[in-house]
KETORDO-739177 format. One record per atom (N, C-alpha, C): x, y, z; residue in three letters; chain; residue number from 1. Coordinates in Angstrom, 1 decimal, m for minus. Example, Ala and Ser with C-alpha at 12.3 -4.5 7.8 and 13.67 -1.06 7.14 Angstrom:
2
       c1       c2       c3   residuo   cadena   num
     13.2     m5.7      7.8       ALA        A     1
     12.3     m4.5      7.8       ALA        A     1
     13.2     m3.3      7.8       ALA        A     1
     12.8     m2.2      7.1       SER        A     2
     13.7     m1.1      7.1       SER        A     2
     12.9      0.0      7.9       SER        A     2
END
This chain:
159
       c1       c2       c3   residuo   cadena   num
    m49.5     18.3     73.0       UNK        A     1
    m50.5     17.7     72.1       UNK        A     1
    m50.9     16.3     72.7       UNK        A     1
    m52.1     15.7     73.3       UNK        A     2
    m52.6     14.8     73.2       UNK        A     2
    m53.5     14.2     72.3       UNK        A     2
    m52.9     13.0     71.8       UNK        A     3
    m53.9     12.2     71.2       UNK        A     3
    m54.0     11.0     71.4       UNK        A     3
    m55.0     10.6     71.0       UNK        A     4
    m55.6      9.1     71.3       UNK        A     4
    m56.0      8.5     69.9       UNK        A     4
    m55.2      7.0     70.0       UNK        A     5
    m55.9      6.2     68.9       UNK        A     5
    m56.4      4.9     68.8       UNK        A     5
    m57.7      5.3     68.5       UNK        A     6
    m59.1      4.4     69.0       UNK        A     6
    m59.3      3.4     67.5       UNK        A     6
    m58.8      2.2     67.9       UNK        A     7
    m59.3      0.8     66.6       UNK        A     7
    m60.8      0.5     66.4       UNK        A     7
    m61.4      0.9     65.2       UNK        A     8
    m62.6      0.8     64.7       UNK        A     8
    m62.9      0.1     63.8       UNK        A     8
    m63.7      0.4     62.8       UNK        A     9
    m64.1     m0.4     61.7       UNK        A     9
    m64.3      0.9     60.6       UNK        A     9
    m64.7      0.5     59.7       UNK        A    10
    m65.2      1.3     58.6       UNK        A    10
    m66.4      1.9     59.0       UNK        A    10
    m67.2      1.1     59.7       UNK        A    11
    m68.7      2.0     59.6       UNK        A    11
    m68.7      3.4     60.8       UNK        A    11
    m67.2      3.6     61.0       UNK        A    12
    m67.3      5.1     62.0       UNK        A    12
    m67.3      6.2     61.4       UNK        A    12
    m68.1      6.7     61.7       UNK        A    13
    m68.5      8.2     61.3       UNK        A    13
    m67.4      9.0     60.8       UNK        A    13
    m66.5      9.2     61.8       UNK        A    14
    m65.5      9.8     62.3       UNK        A    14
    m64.3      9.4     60.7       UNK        A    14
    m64.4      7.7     60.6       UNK        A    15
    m63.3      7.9     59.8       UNK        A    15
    m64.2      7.8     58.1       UNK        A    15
    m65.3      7.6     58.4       UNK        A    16
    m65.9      8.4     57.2       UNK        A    16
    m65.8      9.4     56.6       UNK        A    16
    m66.0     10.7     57.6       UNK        A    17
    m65.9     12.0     57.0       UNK        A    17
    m64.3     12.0     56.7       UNK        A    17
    m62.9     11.4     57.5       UNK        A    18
    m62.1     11.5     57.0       UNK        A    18
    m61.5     11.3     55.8       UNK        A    18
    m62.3      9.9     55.4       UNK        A    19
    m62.3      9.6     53.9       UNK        A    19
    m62.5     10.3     52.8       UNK        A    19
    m63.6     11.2     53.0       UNK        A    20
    m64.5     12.2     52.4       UNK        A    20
    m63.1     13.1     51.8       UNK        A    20
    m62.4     13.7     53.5       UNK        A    21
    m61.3     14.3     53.4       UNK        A    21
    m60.1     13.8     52.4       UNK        A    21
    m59.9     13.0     52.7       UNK        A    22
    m58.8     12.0     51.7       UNK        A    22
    m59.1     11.7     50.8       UNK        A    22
    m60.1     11.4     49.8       UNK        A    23
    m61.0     11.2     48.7       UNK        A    23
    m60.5     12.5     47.6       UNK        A    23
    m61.3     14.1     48.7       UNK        A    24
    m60.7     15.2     47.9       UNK        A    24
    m59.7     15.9     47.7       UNK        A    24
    m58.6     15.6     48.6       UNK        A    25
    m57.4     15.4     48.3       UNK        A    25
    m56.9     14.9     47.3       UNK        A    25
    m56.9     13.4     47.5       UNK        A    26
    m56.2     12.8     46.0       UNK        A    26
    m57.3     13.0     45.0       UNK        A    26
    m58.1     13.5     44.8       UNK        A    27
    m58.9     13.9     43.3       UNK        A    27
    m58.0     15.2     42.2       UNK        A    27
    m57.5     16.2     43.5       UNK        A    28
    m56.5     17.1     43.2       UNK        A    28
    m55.0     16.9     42.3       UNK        A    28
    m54.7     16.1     43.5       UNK        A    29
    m53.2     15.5     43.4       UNK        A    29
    m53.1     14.1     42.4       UNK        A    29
    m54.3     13.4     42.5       UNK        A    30
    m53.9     12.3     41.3       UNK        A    30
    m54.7     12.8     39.8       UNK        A    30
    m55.5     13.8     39.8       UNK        A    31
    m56.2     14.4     38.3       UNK        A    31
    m56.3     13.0     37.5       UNK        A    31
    m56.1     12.9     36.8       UNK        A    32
    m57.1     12.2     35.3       UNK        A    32
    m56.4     10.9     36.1       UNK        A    32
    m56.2     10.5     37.1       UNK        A    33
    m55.7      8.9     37.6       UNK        A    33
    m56.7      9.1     38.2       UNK        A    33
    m57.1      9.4     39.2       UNK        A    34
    m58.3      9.4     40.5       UNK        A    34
    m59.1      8.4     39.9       UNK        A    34
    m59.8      8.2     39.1       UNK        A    35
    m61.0      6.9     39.0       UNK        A    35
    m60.3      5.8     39.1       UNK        A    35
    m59.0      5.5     38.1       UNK        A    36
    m58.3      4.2     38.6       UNK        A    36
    m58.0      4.0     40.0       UNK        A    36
    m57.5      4.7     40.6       UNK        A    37
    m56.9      4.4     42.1       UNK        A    37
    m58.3      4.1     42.7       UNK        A    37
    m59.5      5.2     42.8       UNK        A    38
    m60.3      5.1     43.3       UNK        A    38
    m61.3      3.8     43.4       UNK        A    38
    m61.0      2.9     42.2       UNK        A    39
    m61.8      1.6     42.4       UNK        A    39
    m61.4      0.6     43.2       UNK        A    39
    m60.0      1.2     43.5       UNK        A    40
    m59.5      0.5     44.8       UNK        A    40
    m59.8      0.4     46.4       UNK        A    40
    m60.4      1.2     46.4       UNK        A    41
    m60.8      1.9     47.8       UNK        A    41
    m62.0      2.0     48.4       UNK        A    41
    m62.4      1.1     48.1       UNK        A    42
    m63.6      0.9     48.7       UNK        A    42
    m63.7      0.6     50.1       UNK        A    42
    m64.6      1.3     51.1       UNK        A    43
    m63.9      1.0     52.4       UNK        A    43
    m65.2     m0.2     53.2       UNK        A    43
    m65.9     m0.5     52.5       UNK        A    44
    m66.9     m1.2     52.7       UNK        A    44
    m66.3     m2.6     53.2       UNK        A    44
    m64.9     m3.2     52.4       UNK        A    45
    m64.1     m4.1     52.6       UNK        A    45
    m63.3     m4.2     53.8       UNK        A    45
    m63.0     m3.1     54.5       UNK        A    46
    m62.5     m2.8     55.0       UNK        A    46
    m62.5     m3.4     56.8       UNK        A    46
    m61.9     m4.5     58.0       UNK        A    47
    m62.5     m4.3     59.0       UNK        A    47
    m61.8     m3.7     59.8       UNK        A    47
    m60.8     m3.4     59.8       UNK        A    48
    m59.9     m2.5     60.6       UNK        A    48
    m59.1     m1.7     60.5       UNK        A    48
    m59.7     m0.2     61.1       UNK        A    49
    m59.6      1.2     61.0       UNK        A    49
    m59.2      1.5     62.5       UNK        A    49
    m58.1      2.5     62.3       UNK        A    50
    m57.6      3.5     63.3       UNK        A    50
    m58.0      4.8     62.7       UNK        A    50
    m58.7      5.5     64.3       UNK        A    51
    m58.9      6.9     64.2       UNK        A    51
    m58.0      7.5     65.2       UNK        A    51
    m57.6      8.3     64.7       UNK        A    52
    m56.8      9.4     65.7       UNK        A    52
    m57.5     10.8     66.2       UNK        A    52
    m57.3     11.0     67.6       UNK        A    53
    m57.8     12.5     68.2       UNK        A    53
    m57.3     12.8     68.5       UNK        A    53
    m57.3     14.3     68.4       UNK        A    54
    m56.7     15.5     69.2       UNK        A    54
    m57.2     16.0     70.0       UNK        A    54
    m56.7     16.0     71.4       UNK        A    55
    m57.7     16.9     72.6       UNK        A    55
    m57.6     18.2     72.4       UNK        A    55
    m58.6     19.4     71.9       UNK        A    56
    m58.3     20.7     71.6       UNK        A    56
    m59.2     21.5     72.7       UNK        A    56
    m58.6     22.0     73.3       UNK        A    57
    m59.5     22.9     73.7       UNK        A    57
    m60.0     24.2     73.5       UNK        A    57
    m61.7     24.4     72.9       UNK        A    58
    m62.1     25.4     72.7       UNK        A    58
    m63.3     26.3     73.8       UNK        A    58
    m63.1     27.4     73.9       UNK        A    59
    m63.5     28.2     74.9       UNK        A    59
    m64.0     27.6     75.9       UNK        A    59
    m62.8     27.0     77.0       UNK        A    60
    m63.1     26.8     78.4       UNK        A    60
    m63.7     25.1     78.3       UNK        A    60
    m63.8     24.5     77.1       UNK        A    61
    m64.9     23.3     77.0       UNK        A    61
    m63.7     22.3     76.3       UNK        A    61
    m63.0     20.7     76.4       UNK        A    62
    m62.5     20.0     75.9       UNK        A    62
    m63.0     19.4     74.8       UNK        A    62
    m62.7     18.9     73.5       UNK        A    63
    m63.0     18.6     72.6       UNK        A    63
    m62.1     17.7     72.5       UNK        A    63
    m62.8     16.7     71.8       UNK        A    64
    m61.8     15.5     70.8       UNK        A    64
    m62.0     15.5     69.2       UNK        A    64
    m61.0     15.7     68.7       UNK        A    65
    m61.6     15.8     67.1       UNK        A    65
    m61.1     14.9     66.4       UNK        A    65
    m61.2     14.2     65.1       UNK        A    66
    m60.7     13.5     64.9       UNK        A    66
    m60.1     13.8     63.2       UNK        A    66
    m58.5     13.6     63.8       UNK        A    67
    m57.2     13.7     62.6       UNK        A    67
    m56.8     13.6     61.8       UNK        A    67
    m57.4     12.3     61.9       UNK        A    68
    m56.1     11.2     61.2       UNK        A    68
    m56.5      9.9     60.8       UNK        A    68
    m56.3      9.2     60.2       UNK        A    69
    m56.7      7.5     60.4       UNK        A    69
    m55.7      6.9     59.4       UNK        A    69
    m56.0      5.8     59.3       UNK        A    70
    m55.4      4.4     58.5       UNK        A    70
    m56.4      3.4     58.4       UNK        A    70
    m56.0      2.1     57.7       UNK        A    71
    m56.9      0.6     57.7       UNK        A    71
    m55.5      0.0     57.2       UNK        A    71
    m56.4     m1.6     57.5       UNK        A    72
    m55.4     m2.2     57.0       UNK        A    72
    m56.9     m3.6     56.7       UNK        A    72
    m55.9     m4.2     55.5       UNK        A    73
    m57.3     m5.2     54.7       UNK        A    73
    m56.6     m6.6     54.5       UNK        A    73
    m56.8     m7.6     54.9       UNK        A    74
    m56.5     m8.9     54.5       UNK        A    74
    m55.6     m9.1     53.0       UNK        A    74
    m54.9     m9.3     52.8       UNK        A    75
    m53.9     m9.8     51.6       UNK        A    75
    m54.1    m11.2     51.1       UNK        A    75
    m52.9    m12.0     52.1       UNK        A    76
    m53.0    m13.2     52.1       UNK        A    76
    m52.3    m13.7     53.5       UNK        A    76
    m52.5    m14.8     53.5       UNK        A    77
    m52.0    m15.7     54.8       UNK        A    77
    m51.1    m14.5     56.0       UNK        A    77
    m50.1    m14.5     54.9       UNK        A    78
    m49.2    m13.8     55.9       UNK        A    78
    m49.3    m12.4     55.8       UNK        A    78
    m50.2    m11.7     55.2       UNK        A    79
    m49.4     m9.8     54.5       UNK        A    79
    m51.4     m9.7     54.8       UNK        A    79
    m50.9     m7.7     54.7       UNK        A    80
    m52.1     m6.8     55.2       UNK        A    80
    m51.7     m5.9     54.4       UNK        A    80
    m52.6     m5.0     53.5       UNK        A    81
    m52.4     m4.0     52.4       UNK        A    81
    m52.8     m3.1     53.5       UNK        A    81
    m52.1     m1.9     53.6       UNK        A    82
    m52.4     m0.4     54.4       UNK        A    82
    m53.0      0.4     53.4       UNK        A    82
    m54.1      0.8     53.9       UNK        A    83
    m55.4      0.9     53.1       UNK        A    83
    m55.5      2.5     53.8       UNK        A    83
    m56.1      3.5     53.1       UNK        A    84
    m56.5      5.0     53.6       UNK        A    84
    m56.1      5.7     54.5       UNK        A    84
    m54.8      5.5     54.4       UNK        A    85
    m53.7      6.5     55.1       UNK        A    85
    m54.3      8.2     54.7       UNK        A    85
    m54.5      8.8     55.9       UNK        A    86
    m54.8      9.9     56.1       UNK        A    86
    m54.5     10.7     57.3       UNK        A    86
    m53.9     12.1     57.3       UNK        A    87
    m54.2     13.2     58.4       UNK        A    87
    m54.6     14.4     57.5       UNK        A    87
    m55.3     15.1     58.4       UNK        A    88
    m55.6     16.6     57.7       UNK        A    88
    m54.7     17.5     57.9       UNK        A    88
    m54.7     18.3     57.0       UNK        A    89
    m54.0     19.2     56.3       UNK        A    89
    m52.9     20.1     57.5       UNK        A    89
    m54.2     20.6     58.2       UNK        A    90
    m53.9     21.1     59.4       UNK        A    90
    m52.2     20.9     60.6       UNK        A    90
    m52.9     19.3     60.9       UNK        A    91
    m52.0     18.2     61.6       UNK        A    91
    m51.1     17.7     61.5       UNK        A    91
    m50.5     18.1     59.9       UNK        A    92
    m49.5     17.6     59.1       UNK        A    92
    m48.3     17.9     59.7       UNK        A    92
    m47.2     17.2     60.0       UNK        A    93
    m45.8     17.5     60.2       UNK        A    93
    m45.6     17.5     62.0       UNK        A    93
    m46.7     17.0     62.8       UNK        A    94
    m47.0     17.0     64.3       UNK        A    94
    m46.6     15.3     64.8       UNK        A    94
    m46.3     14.7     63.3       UNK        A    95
    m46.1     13.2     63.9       UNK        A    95
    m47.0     12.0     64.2       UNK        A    95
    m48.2     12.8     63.6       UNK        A    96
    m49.3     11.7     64.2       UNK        A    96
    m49.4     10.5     63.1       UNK        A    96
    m49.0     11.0     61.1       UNK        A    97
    m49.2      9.5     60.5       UNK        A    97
    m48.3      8.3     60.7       UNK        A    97
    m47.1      8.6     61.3       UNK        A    98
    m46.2      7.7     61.3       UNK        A    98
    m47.0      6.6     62.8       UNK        A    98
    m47.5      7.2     64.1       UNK        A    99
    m48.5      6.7     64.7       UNK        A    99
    m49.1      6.0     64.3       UNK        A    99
    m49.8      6.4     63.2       UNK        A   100
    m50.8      5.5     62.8       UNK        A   100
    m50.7      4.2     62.5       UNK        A   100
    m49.5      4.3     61.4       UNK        A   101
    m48.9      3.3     60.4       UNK        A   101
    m48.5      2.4     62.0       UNK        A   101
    m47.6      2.5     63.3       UNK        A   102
    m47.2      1.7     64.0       UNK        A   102
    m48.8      1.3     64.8       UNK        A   102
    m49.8      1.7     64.7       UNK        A   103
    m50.6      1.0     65.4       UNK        A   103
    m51.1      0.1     64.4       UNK        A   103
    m50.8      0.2     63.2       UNK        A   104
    m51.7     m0.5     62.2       UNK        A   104
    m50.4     m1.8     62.1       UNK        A   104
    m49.5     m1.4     62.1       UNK        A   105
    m48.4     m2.6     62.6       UNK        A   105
    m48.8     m3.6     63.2       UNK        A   105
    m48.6     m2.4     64.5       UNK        A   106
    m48.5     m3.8     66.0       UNK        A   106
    m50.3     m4.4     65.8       UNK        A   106
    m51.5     m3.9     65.5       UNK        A   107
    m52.4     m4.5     65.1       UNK        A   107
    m52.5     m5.9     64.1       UNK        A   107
    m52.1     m5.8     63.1       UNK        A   108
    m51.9     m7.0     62.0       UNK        A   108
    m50.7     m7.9     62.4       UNK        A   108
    m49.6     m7.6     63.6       UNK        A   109
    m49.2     m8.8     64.5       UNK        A   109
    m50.0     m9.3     65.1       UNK        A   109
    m50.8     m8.4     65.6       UNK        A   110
    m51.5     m9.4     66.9       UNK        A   110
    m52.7    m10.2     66.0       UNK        A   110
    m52.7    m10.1     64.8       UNK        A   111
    m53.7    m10.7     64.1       UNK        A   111
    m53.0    m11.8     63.4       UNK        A   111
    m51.5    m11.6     63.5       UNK        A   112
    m51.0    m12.9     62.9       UNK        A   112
    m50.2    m12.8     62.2       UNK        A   112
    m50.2    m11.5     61.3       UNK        A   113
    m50.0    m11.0     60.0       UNK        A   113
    m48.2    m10.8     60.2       UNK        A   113
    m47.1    m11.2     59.0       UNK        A   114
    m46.2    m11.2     59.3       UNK        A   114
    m45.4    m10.1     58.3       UNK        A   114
    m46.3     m9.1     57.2       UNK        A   115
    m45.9     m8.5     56.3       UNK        A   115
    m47.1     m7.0     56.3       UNK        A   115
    m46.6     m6.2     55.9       UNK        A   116
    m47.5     m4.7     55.2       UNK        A   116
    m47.1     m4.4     54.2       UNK        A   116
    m48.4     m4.8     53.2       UNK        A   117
    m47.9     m3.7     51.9       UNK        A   117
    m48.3     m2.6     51.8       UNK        A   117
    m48.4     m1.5     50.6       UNK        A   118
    m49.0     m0.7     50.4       UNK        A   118
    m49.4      0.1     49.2       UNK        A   118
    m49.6      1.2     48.3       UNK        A   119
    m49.2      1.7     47.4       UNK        A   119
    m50.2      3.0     47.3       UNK        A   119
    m48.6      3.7     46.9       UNK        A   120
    m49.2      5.6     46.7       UNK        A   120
    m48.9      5.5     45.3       UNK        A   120
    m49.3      6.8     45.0       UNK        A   121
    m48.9      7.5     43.8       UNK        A   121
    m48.0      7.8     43.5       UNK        A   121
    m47.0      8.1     43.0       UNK        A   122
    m46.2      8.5     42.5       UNK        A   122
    m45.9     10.6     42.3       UNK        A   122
    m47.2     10.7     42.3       UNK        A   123
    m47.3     12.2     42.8       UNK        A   123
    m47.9     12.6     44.3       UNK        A   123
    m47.7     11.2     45.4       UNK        A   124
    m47.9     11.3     46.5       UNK        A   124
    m46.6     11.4     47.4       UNK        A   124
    m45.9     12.8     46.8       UNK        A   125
    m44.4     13.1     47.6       UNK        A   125
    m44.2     12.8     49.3       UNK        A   125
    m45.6     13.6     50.0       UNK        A   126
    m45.1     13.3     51.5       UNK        A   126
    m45.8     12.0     52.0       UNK        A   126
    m46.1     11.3     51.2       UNK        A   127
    m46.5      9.4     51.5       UNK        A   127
    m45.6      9.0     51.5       UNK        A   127
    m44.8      9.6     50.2       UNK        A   128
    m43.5      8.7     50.3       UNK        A   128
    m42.2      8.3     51.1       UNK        A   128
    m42.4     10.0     51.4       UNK        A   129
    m41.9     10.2     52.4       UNK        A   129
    m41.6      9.7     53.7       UNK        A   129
    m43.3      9.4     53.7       UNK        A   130
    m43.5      8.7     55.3       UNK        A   130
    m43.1      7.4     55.4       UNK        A   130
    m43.4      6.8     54.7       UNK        A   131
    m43.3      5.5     54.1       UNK        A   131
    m41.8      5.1     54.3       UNK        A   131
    m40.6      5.4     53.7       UNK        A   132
    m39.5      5.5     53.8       UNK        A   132
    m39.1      5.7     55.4       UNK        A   132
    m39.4      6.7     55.8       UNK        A   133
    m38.9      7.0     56.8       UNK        A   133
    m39.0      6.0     58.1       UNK        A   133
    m40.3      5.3     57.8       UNK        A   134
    m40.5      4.2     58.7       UNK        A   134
    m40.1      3.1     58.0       UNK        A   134
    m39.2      2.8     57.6       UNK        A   135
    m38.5      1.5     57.3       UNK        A   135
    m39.7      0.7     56.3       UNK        A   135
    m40.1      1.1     55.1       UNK        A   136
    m41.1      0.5     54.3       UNK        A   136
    m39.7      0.3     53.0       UNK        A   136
    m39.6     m0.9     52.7       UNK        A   137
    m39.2     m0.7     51.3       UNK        A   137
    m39.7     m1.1     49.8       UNK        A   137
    m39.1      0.2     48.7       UNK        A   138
    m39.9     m0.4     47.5       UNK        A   138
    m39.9     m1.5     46.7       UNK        A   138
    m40.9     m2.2     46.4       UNK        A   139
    m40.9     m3.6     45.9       UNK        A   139
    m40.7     m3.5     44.3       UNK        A   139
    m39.8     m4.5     43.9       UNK        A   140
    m39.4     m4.7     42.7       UNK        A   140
    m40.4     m5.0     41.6       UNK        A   140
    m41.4     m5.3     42.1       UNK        A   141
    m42.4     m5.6     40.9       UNK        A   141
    m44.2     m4.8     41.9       UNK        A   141
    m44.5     m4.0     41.3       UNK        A   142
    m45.8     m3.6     41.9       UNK        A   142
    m47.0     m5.0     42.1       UNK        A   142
    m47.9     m4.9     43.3       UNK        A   143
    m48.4     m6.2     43.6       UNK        A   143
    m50.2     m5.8     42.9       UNK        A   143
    m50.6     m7.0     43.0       UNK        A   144
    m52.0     m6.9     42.6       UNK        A   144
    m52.8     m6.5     41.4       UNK        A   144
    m53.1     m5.6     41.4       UNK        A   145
    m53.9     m5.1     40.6       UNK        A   145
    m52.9     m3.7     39.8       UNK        A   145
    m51.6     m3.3     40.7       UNK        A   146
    m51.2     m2.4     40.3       UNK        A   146
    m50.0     m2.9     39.3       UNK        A   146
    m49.8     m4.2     39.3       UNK        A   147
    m49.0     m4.9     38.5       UNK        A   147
    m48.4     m3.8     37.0       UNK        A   147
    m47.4     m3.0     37.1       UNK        A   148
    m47.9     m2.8     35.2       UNK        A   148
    m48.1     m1.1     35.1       UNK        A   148
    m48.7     m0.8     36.7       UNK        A   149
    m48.7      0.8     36.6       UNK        A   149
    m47.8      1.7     36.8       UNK        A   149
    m47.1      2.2     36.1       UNK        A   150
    m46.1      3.1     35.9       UNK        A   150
    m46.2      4.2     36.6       UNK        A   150
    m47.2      4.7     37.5       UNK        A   151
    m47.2      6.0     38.6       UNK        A   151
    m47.7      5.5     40.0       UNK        A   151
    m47.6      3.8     39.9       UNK        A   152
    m47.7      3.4     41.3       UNK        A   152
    m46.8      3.0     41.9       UNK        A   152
    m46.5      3.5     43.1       UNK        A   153
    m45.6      3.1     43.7       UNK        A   153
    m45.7      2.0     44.9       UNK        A   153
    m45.4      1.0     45.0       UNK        A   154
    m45.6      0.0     46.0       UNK        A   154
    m44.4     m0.6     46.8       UNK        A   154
    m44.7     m0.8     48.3       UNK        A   155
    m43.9     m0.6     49.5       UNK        A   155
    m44.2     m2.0     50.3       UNK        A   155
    m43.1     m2.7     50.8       UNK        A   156
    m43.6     m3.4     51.6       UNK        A   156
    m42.7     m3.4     53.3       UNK        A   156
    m43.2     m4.3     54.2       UNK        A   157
    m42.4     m4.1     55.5       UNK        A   157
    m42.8     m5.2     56.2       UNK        A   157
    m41.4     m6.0     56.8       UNK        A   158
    m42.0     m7.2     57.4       UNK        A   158
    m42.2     m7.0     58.9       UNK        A   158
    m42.9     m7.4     59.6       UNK        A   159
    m43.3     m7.0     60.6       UNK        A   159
    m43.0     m7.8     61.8       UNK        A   159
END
């Protein structure tokens, strides 16, 4: 499996349509919550996006498709909220989100940034999972706007 992961912005196509993808996902999995989460996510705020590719090759011809992504958005001074964690359905369990999450790392060092937060759902079992697994831990009081919400779960990780 090769892939490549290319630092962008929000206005790429690429991690657009993955949005799209990640959007109708959690509409399924969060049911009557989706609008609240959803006012969070606005990717217009957004200036730094990782897209991930896969080199696939289809009849005799190389293709790059694209996976997977992440963002990460300004907090404060020191911290970066991990913003639109995504891979498709397909690609799942090949290793590529935990990638992501470390380019989105070592990115917000090299920006300065000395903390990552984040927050899933509560019925987002294999986020949590991932989350965990890469040394994220959960924060004693939910931050921001999720202050108070009983099916949010929020992570942080110093970097």
């Amino acid at each position: 499996m090769n892939i490549k992961i290319t630092r962008t912005n929000s206005k790429n196509t690429d991690f657009i349509n993955l949005i799209k993808d990640l959007d109708a996902y959690l509409k399924i999995t969060d049911g009557e919550d989706h609008d609240f989460y959803n006012q969070y996510n606005h990717i217009d705020v957004i200036k730094y996006v990782v897209v991930v590719y896969l080199d696939i090759e289809r009849s005799s011809e190389k293709a790059k498709i694209p996976v997977g992504c992440g963002a990460i958005k300004h907090f404060d001074t020191d911290t970066v909220e991990v913003k639109r964690m995504f891979v498709g359905a397909k690609q799942r369990g090949l290793g590529i989100a935990p990638k992501i999450l470390n380019e989105l790392e070592n990115w917000a060092k090299e920006l300065g940034y000395k903390k990552c937060i984040l927050e899933t759902g509560e019925r987002q079992v294999e986020a949590v999972k991932l989350y965990q697994k890469c040394n994220y831990k959960r924060m004693n009081t939910n931050y921001g706007q999720y202050k108070g919400v009983v099916k949010s779960l929020c992570f942080e990780k110093n970097i």
